[in-house]
C-alpha positions as CSV (number, residue, x, y, z in Angstrom):
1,X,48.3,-24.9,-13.9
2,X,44.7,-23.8,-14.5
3,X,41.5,-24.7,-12.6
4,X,40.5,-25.8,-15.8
5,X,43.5,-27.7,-16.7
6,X,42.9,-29.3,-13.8
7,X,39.6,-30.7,-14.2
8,X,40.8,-32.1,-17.9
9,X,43.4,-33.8,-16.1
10,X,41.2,-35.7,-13.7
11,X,38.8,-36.2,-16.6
12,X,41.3,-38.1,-18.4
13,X,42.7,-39.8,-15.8
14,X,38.8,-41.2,-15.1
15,X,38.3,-42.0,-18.8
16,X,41.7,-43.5,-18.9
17,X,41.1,-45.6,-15.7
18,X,37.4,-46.4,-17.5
19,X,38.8,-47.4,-21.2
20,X,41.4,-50.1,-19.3
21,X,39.0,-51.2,-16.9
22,X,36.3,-52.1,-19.6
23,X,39.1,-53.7,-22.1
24,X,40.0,-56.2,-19.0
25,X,36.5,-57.0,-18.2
26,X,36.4,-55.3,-14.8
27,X,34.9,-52.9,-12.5
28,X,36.7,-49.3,-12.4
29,X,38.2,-48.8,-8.9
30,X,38.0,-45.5,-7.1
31,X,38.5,-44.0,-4.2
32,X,35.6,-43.3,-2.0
33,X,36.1,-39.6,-2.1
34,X,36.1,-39.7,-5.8
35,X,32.4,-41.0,-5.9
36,X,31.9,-38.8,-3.3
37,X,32.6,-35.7,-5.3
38,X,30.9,-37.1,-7.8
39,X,27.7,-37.6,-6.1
40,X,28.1,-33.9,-4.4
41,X,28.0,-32.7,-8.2
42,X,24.8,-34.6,-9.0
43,X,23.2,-33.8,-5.4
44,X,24.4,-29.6,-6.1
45,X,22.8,-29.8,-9.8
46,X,19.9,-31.6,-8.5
47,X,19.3,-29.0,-5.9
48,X,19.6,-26.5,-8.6
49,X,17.3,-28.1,-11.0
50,X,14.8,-28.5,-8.5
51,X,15.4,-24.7,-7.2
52,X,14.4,-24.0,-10.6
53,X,11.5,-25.9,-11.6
54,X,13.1,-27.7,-14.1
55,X,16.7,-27.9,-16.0
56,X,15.0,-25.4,-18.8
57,X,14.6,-22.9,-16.0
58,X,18.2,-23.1,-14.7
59,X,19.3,-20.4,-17.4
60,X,23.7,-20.5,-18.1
61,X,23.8,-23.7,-16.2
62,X,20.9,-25.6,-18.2
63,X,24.1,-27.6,-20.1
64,X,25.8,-28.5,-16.7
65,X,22.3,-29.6,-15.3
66,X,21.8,-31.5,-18.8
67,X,25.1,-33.3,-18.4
68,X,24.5,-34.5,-14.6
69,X,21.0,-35.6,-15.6
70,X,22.8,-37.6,-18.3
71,X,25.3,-39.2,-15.8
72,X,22.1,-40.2,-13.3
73,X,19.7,-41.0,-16.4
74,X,22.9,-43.5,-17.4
75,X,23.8,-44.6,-14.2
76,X,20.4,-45.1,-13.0
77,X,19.4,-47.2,-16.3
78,X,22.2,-49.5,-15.3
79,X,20.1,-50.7,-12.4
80,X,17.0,-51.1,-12.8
């Protein structure tokens, strides 16, 4: 198996776990290293970004920087 088949795999699993969480009404449970990884991905794109000067100036990873700025723009929106 891929590195890339990989990540699909635990990209569906999340969106699957997500999907049946949000049909029962109720929070998605992960594990803590799960949101873990996923806040070293926003922290490492946020680095870059700020690197940078801004996620124009981060060249062939402007979409990946676009995408994490997503996630936190989404997830930060939630809680305000």
């Amino acid at each position: 198996m891929t590195e890339a088949e990989q990540l699909l795999i635990a990209a569906a699993d999340l969106n699957e776990r997500a999907k049946a969480c949000e049909a029962a009404r109720h929070e998605v449970r992960l594990p803590p290293e799960v949101v873990a990884t996923i806040a070293y991905f926003l922290t490492t794109c946020g680095r870059i970004a700020a690197r940078a000067g801004g996620i124009r100036a981060t060249g062939p990873q402007e979409a990946l920087i676009e995408h994490a700025h997503d996630i936190a723009r989404t997830h930060l929106g939630e809680f305000k």
